[in-house]
N, C-alpha and C positions, 0 to 999 in steps of 0.2 A: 585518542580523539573520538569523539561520539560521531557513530554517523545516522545519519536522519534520512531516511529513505521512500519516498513515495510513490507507492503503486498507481500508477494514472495510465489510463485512455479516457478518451472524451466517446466511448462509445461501451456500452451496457452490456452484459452477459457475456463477459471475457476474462474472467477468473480474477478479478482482482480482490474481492476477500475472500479467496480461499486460498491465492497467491499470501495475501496477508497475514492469513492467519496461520497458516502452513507452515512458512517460514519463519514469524513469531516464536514457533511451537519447539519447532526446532532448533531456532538458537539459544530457545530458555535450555533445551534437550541439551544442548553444546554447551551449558554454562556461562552462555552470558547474560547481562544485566536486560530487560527489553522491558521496553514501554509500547504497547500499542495505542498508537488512536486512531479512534474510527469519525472520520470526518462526514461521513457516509447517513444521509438521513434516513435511510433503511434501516440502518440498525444493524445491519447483520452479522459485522464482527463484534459488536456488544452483543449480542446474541451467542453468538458461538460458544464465547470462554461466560457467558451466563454473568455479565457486568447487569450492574442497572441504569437504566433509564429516567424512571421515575423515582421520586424519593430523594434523588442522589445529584449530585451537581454532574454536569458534563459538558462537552466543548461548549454546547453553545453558552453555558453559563459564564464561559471565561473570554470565549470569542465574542460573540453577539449581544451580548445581552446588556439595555441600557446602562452608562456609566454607574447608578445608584448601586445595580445590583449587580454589578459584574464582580466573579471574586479570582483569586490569583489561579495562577494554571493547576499548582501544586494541589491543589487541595479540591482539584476533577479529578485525580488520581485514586481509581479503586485497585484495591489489594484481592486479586482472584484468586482461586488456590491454584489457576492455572499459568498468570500471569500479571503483572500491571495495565490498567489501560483506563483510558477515559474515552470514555461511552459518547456514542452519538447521539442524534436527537430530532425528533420530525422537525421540531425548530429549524435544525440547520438550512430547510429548502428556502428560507425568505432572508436571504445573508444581505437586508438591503439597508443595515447599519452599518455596513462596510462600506457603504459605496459615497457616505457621504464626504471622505476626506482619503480620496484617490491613494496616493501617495501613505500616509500612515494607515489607512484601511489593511494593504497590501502587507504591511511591515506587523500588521498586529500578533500573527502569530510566532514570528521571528525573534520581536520585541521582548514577547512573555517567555519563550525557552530563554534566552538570552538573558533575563532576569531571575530567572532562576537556577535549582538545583539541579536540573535534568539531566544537562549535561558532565555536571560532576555523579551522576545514579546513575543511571544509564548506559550502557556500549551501546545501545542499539535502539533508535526510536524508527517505527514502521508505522506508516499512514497512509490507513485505506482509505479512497476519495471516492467520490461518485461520478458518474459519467459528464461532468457540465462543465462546462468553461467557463468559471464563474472569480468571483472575489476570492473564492474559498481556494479554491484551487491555485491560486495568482497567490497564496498565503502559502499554500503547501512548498511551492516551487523555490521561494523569497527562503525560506528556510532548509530545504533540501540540500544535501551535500550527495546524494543520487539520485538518480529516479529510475524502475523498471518499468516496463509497459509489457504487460499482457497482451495477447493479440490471440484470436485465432487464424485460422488457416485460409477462410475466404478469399476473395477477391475486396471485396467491398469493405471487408474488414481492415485489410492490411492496406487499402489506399487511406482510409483513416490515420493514419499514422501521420500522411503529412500535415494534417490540422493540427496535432498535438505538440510534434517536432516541432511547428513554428512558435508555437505559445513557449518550449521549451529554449528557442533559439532567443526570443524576447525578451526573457526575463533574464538569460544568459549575456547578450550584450547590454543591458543595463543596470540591475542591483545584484544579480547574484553570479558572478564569472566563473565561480565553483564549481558551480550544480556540474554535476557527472552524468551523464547515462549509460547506468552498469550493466543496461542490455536490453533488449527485447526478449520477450520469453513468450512461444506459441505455447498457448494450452488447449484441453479440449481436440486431441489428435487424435484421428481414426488411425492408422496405418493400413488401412484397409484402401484408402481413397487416394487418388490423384491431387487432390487437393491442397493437400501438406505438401509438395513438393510447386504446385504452382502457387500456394500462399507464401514459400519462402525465398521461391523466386524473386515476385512482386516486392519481397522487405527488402531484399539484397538489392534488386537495382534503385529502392529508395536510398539505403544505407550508403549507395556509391555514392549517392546526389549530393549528400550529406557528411562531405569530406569533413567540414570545420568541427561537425560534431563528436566528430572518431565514433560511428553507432557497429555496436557489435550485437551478434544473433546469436542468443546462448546456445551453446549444445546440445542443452538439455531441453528436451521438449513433454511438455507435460500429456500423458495419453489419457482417452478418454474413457472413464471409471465412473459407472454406477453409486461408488461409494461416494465419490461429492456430494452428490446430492441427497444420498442418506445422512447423510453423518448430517447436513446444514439442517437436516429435519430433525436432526437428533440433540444438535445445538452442542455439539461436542466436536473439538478437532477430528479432520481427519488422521490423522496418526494414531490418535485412540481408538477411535471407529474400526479401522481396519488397515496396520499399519502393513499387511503384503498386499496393500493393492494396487494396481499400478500407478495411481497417481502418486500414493506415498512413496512408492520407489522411487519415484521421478522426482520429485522435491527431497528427495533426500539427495539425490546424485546434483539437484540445483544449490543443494547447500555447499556442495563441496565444489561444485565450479564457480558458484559467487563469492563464497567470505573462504573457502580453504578449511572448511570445519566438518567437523564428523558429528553424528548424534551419537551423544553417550545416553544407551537404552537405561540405565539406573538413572536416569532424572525421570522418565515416565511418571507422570501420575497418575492414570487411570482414572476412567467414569469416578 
């Protein structure tokens, strides 16, 4: 069974494409089938694995875009030499052709995996989303069979979480009974500060509140590493970038607490 997993907070600069692409990186590394999409009108995981934007069809062309010129999912699918993925698009910030028909808006991107091959290609479709609560997101979820949330270590950050858990809880008692959540995952960790231990306080007494949901706090906590933000200038995973650094150790150790898989280093492709 293919699983569909979406990286979501509804709050900005909390590792969620680098969470995305990381672990992309890594389960093509582990040999399985992955599709990325980046739902994200930033761009940034079309950036990363060096997709196109222009030129080239991408979600919005298959989500958004007037019935005339809408074309099938299949065929936003670029072939990177690092991985599959359809590309986001500055388009995606006006998703206000969704909103005309509530109900099928919601389902459109559930609809178009479902009509296709993805699921027979695929072990593994990962969708990085942008910080909004929007149609788009309300798509992500309608098709999700997990979702992780990023967070970091704040105060203000981790009270966030109740906003997104209820959009999670919403879409859970009514179209999608599924949807999982495979964890919360702190990124961006000093071990230096107090911080991390009062941010995961504040999750753990959300996580009690949120019996019906069963929320669990990975283990693995991602530390903070200079090389993120090289590597995102350098438009190359971090694994390639600099794969002993401690973020990559850390997403390496999150691979193997979330799916049970090891990176086998001969899939590497390098710059």
């Amino acid at each position: 069974m293919t699983k569909i997993i979406g990286i979501i907070n509804n709050k900005g600069g909390v590792g969620k494409t680098t969470t995305t692409c990381q672990l992309s990186y890594m389960l093509r590394m582990a040999g399985k089938r992955v599709l990325l999409i980046d739902a994200d009108s930033q761009k940034n995981s079309t950036g990363t694995f060096r997709a196109k934007s222009e030129g080239e069809a991408t979600l919005y062309d298959c989500l958004l875009a007037p019935d005339k010129y809408r074309v099938d999912i299949e065929e936003t699918i670029q072939h990177t030499k690092y991985m599959d993925i359809i590309a986001g698009d500055e388009l995606l910030d006006d998703p206000s052709a969704l909103s005309k028909d509530l109900q099928s808006g919601m389902l459109r991107l559930k609809n178009m995996i479902d009509n296709s091959s993805i699921r027979d290609n695929y072990d593994y479709v990962l969708i990085d989303t942008h910080p909004v609560t929007d149609m788009i997101l309300y798509n992500v979820l309608m098709v999700a069979t997990d979702v992780i949330i990023p967070v970091r270590a704040g105060t203000y950050e981790a009270e966030g979480i109740v906003k997104i858990l209820k959009v999670i809880k919403e879409v859970k008692n009514s179209q999608n009974p599924d949807i999982n959540i495979a964890g919360i995952l702190f990124t961006d960790i000093d071990d230096r500060t107090n911080i991390t231990l009062l941010g995961r306080t504040l999750v753990q007494e959300i996580a009690d509140q949120e019996k019906d949901l069963d929320l669990k706090i990975f283990d693995t906590y991602i530390r903070r590493s200079v090389a993120v933000s090289e590597s995102q200038a350098m438009r190359v995973p971090l694994f390639e970038y600099k794969k002993n650094s401690n973020a990559s150790k850390d997403y390496e150790a999150l691979l193997q607490e979330c799916f049970g898989l090891d990176v086998d280093y001969s899939n590497a492709i390098g710059i």
